[in-house]
C-alpha positions in Angstrom: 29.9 7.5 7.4 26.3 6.8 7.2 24.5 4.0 9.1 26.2 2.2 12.4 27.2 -0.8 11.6 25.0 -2.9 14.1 21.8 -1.1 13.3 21.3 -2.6 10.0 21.4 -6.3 11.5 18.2 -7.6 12.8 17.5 -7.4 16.8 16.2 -10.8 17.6 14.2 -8.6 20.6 12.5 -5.9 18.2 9.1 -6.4 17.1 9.2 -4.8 13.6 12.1 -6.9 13.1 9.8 -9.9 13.9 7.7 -8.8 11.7 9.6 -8.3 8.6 11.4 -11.8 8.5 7.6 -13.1 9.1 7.9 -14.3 12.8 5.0 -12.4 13.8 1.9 -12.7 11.4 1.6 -9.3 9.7 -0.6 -8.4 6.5 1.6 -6.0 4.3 -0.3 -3.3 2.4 2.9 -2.8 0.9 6.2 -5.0 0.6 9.1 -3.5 -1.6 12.7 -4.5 -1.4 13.8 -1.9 1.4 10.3 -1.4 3.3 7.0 -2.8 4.7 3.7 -1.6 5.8 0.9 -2.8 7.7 -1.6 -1.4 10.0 -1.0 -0.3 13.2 -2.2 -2.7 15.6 -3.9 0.3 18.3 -4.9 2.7 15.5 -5.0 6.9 16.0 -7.0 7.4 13.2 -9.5 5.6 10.9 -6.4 4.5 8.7 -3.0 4.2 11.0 -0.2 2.5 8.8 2.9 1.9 9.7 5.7 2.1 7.3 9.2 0.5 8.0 12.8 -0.3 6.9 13.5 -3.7 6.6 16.7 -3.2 7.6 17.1 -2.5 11.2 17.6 1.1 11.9 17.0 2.5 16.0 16.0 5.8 14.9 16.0 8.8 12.1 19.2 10.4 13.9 21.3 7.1 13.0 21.0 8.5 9.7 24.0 10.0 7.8 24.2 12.5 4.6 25.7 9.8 2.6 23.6 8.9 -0.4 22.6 5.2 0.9 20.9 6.8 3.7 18.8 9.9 1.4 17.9 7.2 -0.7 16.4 5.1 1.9 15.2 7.8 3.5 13.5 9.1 0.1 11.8 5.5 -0.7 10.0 5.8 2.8 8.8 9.2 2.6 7.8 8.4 -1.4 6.3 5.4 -0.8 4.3 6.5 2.1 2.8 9.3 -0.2 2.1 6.9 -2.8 0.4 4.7 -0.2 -1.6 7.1 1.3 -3.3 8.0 -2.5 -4.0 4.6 -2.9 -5.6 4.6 0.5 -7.8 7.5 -0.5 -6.5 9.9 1.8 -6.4 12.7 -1.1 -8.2 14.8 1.3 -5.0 14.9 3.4 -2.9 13.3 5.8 -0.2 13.4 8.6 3.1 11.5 8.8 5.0 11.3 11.8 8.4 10.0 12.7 8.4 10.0 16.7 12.4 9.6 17.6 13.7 8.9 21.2 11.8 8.1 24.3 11.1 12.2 24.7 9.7 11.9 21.1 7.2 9.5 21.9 9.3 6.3 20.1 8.4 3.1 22.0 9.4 0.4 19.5 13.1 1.5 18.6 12.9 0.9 14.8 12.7 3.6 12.5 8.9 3.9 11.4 6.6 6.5 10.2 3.2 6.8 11.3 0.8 7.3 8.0 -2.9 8.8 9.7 -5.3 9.9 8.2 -8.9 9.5 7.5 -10.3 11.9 10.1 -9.6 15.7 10.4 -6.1 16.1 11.9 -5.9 18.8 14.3 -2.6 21.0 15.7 -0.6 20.4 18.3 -0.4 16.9 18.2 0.0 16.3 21.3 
C-alpha cells in the first residue's frame, strides 16, 4: 500500500516544502536526492538539524511496510547518523521524530530532530 497518494505532492502551505523547492532561503548541510538538512531555525541544543524528505510526507505513521517506504525511511535515519559524525557529535546524540499534535509535531512534514552538542538528559520532556 505504502504512502497516500497526496502526501508525496508538495503542499504549497508547508514550510519544509518551501524550503526544499528553494522558496524560502535555506543553507543545506546536506542535500541528497530523497532528503535535506539545515539548521533549525529556534535551536534546542548547540547543534539542532533538521533532517527531511523532499517528498512531502504528514508524518511517520503515513508510512507503510512496503520496501519504498523502509528504504526512505533507512536513508533518513543513515544519513542523519552520518551527519551527526561529521558534525562531531561522536560523543553522542538524540534523534527525535515528534508525530501528531499530542507528539509535539507543529510543522506536518515528516522531519527528525538531530541534537546534540550538550548533555542530553531523560525524560525529554
Amino acid at each position: 500500500m505504502g504512502l497516500e497518494s497526496n502526501t508525496r505532492q508538495p503542499d504549497p502551505d508547508c514550510i519544509f516544502c518551501k524550503i526544499v523547492k528553494g522558496e524560502i532561503p535555506s543553507k543545506f548541510l546536506l542535500e541528497t536526492e530523497d532528503l535535506v538538512a539545515f539548521n533549525d531555525i529556534s535551536p534546542q541544543a548547540p547543534t539542532h538539524v533538521l533532517i527531511i524528505p523532499r517528498q512531502h510526507v504528514k508524518d511517520i505513521s503515513k508510512f507503510s511496510s512496503n520496501q519504498e517506504d523502509k528504504t526512505l525511511l533507512g536513508t533518513l535515519f543513515q544519513q542523519a547518523a552520518e551527519l551527526a559524525l561529521k558534525l562531531n557529535l561522536e560523543s553522542g546524540f538524540r534523534l527525535v521524530v515528534n508525530t501528531g499534535d499530542d507528539g509535539g509535531q507543529t510543522v506536518h512534514h515528516l522531519h527528525l530532530h538531530l541534537i546534540g552538542g550538550r548533555q542530553m538528559t531523560w525524560p525529554p520532556g
